[in-house]
Backbone as numpy.savetxt, mean C-alpha at the origin, in Angstrom:
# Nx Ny Nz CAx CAy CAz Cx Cy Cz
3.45 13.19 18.05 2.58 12.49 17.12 3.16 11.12 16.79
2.45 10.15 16.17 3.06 8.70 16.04 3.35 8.78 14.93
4.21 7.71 14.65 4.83 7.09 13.44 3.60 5.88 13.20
3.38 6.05 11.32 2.33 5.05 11.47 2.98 3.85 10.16
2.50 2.84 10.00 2.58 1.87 8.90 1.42 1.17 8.91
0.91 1.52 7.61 -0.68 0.91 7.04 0.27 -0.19 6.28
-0.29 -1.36 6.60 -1.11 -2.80 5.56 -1.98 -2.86 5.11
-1.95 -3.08 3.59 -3.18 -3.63 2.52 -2.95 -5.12 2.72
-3.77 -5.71 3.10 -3.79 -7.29 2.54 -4.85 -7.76 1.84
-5.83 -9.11 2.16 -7.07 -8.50 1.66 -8.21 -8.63 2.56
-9.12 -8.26 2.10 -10.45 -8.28 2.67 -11.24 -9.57 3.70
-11.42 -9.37 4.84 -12.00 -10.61 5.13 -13.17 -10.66 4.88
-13.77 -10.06 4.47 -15.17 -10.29 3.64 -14.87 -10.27 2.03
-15.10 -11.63 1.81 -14.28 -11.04 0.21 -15.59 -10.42 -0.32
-16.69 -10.76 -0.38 -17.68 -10.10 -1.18 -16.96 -8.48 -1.19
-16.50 -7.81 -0.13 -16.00 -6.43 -0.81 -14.23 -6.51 -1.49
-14.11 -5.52 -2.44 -13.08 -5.65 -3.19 -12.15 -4.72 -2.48
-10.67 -5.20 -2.69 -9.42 -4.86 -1.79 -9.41 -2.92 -2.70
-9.92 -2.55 -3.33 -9.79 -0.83 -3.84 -10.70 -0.69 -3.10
-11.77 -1.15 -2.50 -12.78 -0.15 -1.12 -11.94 -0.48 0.42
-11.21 -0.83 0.13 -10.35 -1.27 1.91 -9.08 -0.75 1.48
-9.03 -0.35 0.46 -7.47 0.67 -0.14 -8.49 2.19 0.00
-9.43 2.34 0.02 -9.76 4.13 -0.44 -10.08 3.81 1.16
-10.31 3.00 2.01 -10.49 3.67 3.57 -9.33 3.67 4.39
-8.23 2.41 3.65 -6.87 3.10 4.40 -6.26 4.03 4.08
-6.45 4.83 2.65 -6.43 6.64 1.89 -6.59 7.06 2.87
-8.27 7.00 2.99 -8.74 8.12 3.92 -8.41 8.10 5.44
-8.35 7.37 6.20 -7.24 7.17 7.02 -5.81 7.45 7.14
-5.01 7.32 6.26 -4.13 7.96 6.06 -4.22 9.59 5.72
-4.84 9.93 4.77 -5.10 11.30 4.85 -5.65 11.68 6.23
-6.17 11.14 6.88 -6.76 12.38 8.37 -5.54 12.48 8.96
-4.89 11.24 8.83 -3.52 10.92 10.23 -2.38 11.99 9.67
-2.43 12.14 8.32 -1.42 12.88 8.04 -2.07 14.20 8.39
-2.73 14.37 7.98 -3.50 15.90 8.42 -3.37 16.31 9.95
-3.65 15.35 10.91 -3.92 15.32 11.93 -2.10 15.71 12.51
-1.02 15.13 11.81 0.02 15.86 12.16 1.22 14.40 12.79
0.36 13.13 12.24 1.00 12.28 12.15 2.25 11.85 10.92
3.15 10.80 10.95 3.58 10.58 10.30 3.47 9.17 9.40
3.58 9.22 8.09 3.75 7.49 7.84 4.87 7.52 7.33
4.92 5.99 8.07 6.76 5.84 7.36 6.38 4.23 6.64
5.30 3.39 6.25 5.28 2.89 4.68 3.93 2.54 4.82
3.51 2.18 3.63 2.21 1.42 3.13 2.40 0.46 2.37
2.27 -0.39 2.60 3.03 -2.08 2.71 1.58 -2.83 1.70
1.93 -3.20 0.38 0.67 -3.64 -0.08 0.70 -5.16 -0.23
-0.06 -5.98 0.36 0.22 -7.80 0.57 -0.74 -8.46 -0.05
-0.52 -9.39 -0.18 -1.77 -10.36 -0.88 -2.51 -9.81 -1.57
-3.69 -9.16 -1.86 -4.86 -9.02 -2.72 -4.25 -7.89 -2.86
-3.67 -7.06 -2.39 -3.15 -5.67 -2.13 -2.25 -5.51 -3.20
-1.44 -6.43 -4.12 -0.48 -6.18 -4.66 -0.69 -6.06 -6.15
-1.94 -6.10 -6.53 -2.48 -5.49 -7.84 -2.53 -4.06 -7.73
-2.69 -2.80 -6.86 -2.84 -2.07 -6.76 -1.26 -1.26 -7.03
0.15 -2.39 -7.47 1.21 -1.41 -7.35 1.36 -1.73 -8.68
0.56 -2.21 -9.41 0.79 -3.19 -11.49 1.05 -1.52 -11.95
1.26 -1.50 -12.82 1.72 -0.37 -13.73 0.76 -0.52 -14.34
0.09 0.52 -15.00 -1.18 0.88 -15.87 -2.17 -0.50 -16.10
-3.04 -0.51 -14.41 -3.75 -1.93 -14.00 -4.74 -1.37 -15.14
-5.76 -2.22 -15.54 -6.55 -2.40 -16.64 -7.78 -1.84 -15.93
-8.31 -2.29 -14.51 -9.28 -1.48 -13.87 -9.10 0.00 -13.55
-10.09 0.68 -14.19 -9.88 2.28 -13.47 -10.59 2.68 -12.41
-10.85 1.70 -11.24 -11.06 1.99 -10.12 -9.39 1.85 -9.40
-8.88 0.43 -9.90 -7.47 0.15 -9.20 -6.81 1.30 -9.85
-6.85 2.03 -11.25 -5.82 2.69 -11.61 -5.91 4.19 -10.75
-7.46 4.70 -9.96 -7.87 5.85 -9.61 -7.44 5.77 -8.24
-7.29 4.66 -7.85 -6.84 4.13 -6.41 -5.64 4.49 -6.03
-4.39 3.47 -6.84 -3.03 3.91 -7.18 -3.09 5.53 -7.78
-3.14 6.29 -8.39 -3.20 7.64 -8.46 -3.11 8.65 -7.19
-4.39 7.86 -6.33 -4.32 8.95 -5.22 -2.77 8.24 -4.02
-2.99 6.97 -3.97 -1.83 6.61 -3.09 -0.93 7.58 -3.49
-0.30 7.29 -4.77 0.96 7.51 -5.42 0.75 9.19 -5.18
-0.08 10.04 -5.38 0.02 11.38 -4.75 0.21 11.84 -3.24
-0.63 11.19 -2.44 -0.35 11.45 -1.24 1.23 11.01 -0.58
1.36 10.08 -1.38 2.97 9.24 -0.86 3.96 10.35 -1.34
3.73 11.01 -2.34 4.86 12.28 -3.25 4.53 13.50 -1.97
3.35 13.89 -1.77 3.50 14.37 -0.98 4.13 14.77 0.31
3.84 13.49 1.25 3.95 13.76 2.43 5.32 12.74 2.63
5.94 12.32 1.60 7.13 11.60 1.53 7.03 10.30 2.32
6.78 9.42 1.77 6.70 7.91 2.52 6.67 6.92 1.23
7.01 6.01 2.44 7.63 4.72 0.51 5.73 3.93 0.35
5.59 3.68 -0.84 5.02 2.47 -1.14 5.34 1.10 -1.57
5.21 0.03 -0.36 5.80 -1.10 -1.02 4.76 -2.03 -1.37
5.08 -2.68 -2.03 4.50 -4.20 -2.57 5.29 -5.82 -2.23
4.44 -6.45 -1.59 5.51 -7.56 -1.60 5.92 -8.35 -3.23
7.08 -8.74 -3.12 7.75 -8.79 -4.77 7.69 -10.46 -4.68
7.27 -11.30 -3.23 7.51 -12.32 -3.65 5.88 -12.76 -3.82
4.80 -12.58 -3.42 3.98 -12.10 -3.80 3.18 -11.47 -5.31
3.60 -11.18 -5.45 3.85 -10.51 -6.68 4.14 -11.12 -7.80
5.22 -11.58 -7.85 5.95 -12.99 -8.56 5.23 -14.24 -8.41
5.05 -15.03 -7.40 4.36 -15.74 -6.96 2.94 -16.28 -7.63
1.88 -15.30 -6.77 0.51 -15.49 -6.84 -0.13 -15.05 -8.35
0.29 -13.40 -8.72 0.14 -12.96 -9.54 0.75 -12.54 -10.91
2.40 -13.46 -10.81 3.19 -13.85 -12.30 3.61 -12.67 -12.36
3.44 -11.16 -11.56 3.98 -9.96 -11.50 5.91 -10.29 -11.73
6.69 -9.07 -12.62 7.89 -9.23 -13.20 8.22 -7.33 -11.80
9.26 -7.32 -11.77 9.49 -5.81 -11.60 9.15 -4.82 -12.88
9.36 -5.25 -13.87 8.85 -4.47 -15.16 7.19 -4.23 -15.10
6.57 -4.84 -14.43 5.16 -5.34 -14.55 4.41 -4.10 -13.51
5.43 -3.50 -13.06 4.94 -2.39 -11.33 5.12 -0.98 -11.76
4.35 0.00 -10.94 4.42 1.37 -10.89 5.71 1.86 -10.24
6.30 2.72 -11.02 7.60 3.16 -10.62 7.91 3.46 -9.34
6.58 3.97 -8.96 6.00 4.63 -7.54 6.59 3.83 -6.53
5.93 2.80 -6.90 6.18 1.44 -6.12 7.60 0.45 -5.63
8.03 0.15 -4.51 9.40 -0.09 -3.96 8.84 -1.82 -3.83
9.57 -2.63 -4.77 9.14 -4.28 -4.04 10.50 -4.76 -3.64
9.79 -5.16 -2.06 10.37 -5.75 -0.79 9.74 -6.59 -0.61
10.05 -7.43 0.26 9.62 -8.52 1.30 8.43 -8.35 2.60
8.79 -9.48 3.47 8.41 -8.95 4.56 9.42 -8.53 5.79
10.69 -8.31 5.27 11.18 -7.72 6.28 11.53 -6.66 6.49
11.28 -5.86 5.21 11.55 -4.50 4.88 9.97 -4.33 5.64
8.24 -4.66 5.99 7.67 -4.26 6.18 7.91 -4.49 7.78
8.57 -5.64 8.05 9.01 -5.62 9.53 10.05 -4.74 10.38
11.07 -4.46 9.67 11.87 -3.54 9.52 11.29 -1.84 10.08
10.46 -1.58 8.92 9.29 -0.61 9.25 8.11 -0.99 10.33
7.86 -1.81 10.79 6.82 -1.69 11.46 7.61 -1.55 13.05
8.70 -1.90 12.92 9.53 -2.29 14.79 9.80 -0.23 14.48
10.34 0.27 13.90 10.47 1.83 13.79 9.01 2.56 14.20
8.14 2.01 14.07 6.21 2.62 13.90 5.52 2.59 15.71
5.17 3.47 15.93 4.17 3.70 16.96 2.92 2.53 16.67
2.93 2.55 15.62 1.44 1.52 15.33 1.24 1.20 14.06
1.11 0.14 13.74 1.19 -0.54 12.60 -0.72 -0.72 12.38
-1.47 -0.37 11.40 -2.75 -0.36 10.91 -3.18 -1.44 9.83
-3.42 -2.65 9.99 -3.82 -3.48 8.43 -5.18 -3.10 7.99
-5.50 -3.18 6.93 -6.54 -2.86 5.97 -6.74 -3.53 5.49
């Protein structure tokens, strides 16, 4: 079975919002894990990196993060966020993130992706 690493970045259609391209890389991730694959991270980038905020104010993003953050306890795989990113675009602090959540770079997602059978962006 493959080793997988999903990317959140964002949407190239922005008219749709980065939590409907986060619940289809879920569900994607849930078949692959089901299916008997592995993930070894889910790398959240650009638009993606609201989804690792600690108690986000939207409860679609907060219902979003919930299920990540379960399936990741589960089936054991990191969730990262980029931290410069984070800092950056969205004034995000490390205090500002879900515990859940590991902020790295991009070489910790490069790092992980050269280890991966196939790397998936969302």
């Amino acid at each position: 079975m493959a080793a997988l690493v999903l990317t959140l970045n964002q949407s190239l259609d922005e008219s749709v919002p980065i939590q409907q391209s986060s619940l289809l890389a879920y569900h994607y991730a849930q078949a692959a894990l089901l299916s008997g694959h592995q993930i070894l991270q889910v790398f959240f980038y650009q638009d993606a990196v609201p989804l690792a905020q600690s108690e986000p104010n939207d409860p679609l993003i907060r219902s979003t993060q919930q299920l990540w953050q379960q399936l990741a306890q589960q089936y054991d795989f990191d969730l990262v966020y980029c931290a410069t990113i984070a800092e950056r675009e969205f004034e995000f602090s490390e205090a500002d993130m879900a515990a859940s959540f590991i902020g790295a770079g991009v070489t910790e997602f490069a790092q992980a992706a050269a280890r991966a059978n196939r790397v998936l962006q969302f």
